[in-house]
C-alpha positions in Angstrom: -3.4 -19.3 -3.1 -4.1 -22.6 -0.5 -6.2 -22.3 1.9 -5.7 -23.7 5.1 -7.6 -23.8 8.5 -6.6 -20.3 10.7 -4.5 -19.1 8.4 -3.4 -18.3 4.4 -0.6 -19.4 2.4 0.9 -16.3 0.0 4.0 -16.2 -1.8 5.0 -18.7 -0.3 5.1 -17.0 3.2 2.6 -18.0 6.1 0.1 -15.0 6.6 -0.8 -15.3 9.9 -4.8 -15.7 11.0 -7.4 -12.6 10.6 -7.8 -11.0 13.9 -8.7 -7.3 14.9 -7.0 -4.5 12.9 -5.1 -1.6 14.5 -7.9 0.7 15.4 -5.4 3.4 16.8 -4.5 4.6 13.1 -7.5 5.1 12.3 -8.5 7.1 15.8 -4.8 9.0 14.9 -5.9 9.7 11.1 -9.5 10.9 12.0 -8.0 13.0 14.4 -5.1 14.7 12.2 -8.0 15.1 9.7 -10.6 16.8 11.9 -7.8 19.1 13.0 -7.5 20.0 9.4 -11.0 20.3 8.8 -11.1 23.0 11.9 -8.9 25.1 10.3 -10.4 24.9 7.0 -13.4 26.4 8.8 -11.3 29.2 10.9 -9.4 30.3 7.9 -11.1 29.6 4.5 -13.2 32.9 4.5 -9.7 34.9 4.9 -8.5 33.0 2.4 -11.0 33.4 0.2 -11.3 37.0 0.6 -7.7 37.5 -0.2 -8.1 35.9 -3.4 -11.6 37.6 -4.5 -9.2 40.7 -3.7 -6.1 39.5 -5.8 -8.6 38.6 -8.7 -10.8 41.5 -8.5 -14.0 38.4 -8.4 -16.3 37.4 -5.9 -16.1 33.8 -7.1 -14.7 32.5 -3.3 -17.2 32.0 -0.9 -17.0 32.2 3.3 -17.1 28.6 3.0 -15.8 27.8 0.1 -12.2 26.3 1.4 -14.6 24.4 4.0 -16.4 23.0 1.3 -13.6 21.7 -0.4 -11.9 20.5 2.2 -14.7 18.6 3.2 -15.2 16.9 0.3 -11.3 15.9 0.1 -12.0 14.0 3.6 -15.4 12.5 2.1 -12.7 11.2 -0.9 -10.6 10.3 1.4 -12.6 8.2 3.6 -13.6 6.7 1.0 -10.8 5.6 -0.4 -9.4 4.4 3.2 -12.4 2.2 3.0 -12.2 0.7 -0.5 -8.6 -0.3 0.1 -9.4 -1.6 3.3 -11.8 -4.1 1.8 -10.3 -5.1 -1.2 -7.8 -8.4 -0.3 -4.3 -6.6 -0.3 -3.3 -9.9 -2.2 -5.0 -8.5 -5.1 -3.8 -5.0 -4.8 -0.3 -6.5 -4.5 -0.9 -9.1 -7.4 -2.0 -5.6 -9.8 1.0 -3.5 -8.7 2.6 -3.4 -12.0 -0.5 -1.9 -13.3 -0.6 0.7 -11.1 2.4 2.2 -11.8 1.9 1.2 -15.2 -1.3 3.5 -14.8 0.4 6.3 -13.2 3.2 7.1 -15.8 0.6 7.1 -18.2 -1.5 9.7 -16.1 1.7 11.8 -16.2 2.3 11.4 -20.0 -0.8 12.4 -20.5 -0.6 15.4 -18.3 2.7 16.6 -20.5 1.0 15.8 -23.4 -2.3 17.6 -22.7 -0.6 20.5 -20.7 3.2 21.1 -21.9 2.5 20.1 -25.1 -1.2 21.2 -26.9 -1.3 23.6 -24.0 -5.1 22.1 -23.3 -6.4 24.6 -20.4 -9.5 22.7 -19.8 -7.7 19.2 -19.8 -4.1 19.9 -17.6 -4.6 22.8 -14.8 -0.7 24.6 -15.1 0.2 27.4 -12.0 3.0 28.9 -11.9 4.7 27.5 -14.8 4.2 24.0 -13.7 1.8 21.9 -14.9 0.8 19.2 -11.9 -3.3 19.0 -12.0 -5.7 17.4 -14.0 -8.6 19.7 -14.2 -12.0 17.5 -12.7 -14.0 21.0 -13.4 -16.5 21.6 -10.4 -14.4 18.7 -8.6 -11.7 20.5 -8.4 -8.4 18.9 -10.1 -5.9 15.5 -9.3 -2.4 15.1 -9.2 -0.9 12.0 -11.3 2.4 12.5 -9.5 0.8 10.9 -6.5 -1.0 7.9 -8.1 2.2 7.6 -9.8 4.0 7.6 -5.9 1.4 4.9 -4.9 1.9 2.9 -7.6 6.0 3.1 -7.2 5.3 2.1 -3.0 3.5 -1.1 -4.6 5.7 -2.0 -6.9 8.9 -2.0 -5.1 7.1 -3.7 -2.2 6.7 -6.8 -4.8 9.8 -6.0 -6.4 12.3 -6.0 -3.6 10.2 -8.6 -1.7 10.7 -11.1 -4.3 14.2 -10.2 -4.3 14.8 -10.5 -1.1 13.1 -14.1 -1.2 16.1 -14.9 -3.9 18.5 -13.0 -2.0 19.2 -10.8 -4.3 18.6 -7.3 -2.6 22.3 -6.7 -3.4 22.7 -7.8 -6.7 23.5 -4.4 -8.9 22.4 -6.2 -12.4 18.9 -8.0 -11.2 17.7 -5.8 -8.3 19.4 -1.9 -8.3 19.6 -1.2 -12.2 16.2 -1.9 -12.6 14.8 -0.1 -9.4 17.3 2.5 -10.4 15.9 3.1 -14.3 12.1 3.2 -13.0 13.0 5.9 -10.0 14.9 7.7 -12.7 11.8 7.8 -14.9 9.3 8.7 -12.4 11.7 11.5 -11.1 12.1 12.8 -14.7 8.2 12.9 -14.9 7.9 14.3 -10.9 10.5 17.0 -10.7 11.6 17.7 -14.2 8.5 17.6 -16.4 6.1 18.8 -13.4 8.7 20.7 -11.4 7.8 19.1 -8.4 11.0 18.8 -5.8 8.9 18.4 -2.8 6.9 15.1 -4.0 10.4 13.6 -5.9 12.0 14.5 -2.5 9.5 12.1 -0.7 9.5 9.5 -3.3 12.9 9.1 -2.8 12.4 8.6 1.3 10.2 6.0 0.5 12.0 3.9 -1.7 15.8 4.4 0.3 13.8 3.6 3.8 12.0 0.0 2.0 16.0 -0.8 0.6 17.4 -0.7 4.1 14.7 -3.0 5.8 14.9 -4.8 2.5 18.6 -5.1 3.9 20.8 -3.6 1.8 24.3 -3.3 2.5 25.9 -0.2 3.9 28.5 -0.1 0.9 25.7 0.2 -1.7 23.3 2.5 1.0 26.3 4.8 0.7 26.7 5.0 -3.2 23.2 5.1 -3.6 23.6 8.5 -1.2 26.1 9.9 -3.3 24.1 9.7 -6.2 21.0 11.0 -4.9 22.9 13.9 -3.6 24.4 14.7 -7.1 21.3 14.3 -8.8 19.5 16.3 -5.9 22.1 19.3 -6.6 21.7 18.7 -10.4 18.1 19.2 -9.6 18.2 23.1 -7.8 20.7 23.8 -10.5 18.5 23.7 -13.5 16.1 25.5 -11.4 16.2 29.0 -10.2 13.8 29.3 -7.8 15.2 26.7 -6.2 18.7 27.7 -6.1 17.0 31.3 -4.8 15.3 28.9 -1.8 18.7 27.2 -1.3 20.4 30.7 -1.4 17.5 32.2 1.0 18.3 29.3 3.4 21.9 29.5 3.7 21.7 33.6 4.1 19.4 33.1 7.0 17.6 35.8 8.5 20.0 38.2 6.8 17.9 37.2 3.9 16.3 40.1 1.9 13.0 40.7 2.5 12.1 41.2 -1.5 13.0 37.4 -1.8 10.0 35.2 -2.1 11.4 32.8 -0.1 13.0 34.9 2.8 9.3 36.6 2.6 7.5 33.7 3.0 10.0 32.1 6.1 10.3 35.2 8.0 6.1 35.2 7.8 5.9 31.5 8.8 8.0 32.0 11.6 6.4 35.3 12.7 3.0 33.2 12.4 4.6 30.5 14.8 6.1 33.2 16.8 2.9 35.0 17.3 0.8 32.2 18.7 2.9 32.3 21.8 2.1 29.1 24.0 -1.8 28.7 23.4 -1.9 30.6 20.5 -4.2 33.4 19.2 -7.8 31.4 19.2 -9.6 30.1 16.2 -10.5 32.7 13.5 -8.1 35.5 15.1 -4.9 34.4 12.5 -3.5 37.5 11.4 -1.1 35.8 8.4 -4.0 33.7 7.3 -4.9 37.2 5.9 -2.8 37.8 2.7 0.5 38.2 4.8 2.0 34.4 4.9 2.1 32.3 1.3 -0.1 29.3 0.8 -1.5 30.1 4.1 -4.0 26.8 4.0 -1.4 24.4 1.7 2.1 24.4 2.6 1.8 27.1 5.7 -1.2 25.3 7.3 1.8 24.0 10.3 2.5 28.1 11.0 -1.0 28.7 10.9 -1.5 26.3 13.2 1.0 27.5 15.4 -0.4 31.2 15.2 -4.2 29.7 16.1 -3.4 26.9 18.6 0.3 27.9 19.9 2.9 25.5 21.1 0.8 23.6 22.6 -0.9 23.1 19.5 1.9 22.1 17.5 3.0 19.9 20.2 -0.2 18.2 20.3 -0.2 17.7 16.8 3.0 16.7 16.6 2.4 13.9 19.1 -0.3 12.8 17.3 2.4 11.7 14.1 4.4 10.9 16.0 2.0 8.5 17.0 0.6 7.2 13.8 4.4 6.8 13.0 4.9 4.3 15.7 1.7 2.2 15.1 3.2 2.1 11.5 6.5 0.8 13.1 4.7 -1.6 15.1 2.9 -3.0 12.1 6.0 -3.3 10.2 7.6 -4.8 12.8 4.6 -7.9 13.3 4.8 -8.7 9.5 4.6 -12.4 8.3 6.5 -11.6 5.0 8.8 -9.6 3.7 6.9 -7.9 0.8 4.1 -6.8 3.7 6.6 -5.1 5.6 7.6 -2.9 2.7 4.5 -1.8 1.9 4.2 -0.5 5.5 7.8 1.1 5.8 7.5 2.3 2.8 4.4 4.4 3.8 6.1 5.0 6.9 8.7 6.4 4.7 6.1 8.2 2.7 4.1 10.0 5.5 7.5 10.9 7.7 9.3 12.4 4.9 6.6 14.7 4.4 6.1 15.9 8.1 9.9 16.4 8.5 10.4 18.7 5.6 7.0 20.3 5.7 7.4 20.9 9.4 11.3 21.7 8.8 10.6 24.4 6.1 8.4 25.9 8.6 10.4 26.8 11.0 13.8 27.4 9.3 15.3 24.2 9.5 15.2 23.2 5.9 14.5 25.1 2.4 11.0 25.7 1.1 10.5 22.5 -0.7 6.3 22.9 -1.4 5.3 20.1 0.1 2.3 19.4 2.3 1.3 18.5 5.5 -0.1 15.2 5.4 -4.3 14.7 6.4 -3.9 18.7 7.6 -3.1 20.9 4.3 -5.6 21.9 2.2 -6.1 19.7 -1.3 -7.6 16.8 -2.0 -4.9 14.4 -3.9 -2.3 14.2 -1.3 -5.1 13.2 1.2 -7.1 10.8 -0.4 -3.4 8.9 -1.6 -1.8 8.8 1.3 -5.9 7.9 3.3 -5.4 5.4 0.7 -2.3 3.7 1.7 -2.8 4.0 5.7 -6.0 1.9 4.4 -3.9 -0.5 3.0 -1.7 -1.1 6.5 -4.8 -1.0 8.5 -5.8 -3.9 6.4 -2.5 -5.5 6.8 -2.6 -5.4 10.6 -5.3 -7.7 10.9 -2.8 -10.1 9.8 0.4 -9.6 12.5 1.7 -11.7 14.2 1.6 -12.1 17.3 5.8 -11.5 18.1 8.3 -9.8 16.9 9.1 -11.2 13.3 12.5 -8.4 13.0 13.9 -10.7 16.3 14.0 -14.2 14.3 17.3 -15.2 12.4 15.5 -15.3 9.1 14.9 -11.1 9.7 17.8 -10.2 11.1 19.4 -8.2 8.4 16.3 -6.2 8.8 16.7 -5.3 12.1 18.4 -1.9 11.2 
């Protein structure tokens, strides 16, 4: 790295000067997390009653969901902050140790839970194994350090590519990408039966390969494939070819089906809340009626407690982070920085639209959450962790347009 006055030379590709960062995602994240955090609040003592019921304990506290969730934000704040400080130069420089890192954390989760069977080590749930177990911390899933260290690494991957113009070229650029997805969806969706989280590693890589530029000849086989593999996928799964089946019946769906139970509540919750919604604390599904009331639900929960104004609201609001994300992209110096933010663009889109999609019918259960709003502390403190990383990056825009200029306009797309 040479330094020069106003402004740094990386990669070969001028960084423009440090100036102020994009304060709005942060005012849109704190937001989206407070939200989450009311909730918590309204409905973690239902929750927890429910379960002391199922498990015959009196183990969950009023505030024990609070608690938690609390201490997810506290994580996640933190982590927002760390990344923010450390030079993205050197996060970018140890990408390939990251990922490294996280396949390592998910052979170690096979090995420790599908393997020795180690209860204390790997936390398993309905015959997936996803969690290590932190004891009083609660747990972590490698699946998501193992996301963030695949939006790194194809950042630096397909940005050097693209330098060599070689985005296109099947032996040097989509074999390789193509074997390390395969791996990490063997260890995501296979191993830890996880569709929801392979689902949204897949957004993020196919949305950084278009702005990467890739051509619409290869965009399309690479959509074949991931549709075959995606079908190959519910296949070798029933309960997924049950959610599949649930969605395609429709409301005709059986009630004694899991999934048609667990829509037909979600939609009932949404239903319920009319246009400002039953008030905080009044939720009637938060109860014991709607699944994962506080995880994957928490959108029809929201709807029951705030209405549709509420979910409007809220939907604004990612809407809004969203574009900010957009607009960073869009002001990137270099080609490997705009990656990294489309690809969490990628990241945090793919999971509102099937979370929010599930919800209310649009889409099959998939099990995955609502970003900064859904109970658990992994999902939030990754993805706090890579909006940290573009609010770093957005002290370095420029001041125009960089998609407009000749040397970007494959990227325009």
């Amino acid at each position: 790295m040479t330094r020069r006055h106003g402004s740094v030379e990386h990669s070969g590709d001028a960084v423009g000067r440090r100036h102020r960062p994009d304060y709005r995602i942060v005012l849109y994240m704190g937001l989206l997390m407070l939200l989450g955090l009311i909730v918590m609040y309204a409905i973690g003592p239902q929750r927890a009653n429910v379960l002391n019921n199922s498990y015959d304990t009196d183990f969950y506290g009023s505030t024990y969901f609070f608690v938690k969730q609390t201490i997810s934000l506290f994580l996640a704040l933190v982590a927002f902050i760390v990344v923010t400080i450390i030079p993205y130069r050197l996060i970018l420089k140890n990408s390939g140790k990251v990922l490294i890192a996280g396949f390592i954390a998910c052979v170690a989760l096979l090995f420790f839970g599908n393997i020795i069977g180690a209860d204390e080590i790997a936390q398993c749930s309905l015959g997936a194994c996803r969690w290590f177990s932190l004891g009083p911390l609660g747990s972590i899933q490698p699946a998501e350090f193992l996301k963030f260290g695949m939006l790194l690494f194809t950042a630096g991957f397909l940005g050097m590519r693209a330098k060599q113009g070689m985005i296109n070229d099947r032996s040097q650029t989509l074999i390789p990408l193509g074997i390390v997805t395969a791996l990490a969806l063997l260890f995501i969706v296979v191993i830890q039966k996880d569709m929801g989280t392979g689902i949204s590693l897949i957004a993020l890589l196919v949305t950084m390969l278009f702005m990467a530029g890739l051509k619409y000849r290869w965009g399309l086989m690479i959509a074949g494939i991931v549709i075959l593999v995606g079908i190959l996928f519910i296949l070798i799964a029933p309960h997924r070819i049950d959610r599949v089946a649930t969605f395609l019946s429709g409301d005709s769906s059986s009630l004694d089906d899991a999934g048609a139970y667990h829509i037909t509540h979600a939609k009932i919750a949404i239903g319920s809340g009319g246009l400002a919604g039953v008030g905080i604390g009044n939720s009637v599904q938060a109860t014991g009626y709607l699944p994962e009331a506080i995880n994957d639900s928490v959108f029809a929960i929201m709807g029951e407690t705030f209405g549709f104004v509420g979910l409007v609201a809220i939907l604004v609001l990612f809407t809004a982070l969203l574009m900010r994300l957009l607009r960073v992209a869009d002001h990137m110096p270099s080609m490997e920085l705009r990656l990294v933010v489309i690809g969490v663009f990628g990241w945090l889109a793919s999971h509102v639209i099937l979370n929010v999609s599930a919800m209310v019918g649009l889409l099959p259960l998939t099990g995955i959450t609502l970003p900064l709003l859904s109970f658990g502390g992994t999902s939030m403190v990754f993805i706090a962790a890579a909006l940290g990383l573009v609010f770093q990056l957005s002290r370095y825009s420029a001041f125009g347009s960089k998609l407009k200029s000749d040397e970007y306009k494959d990227s325009q797309r």
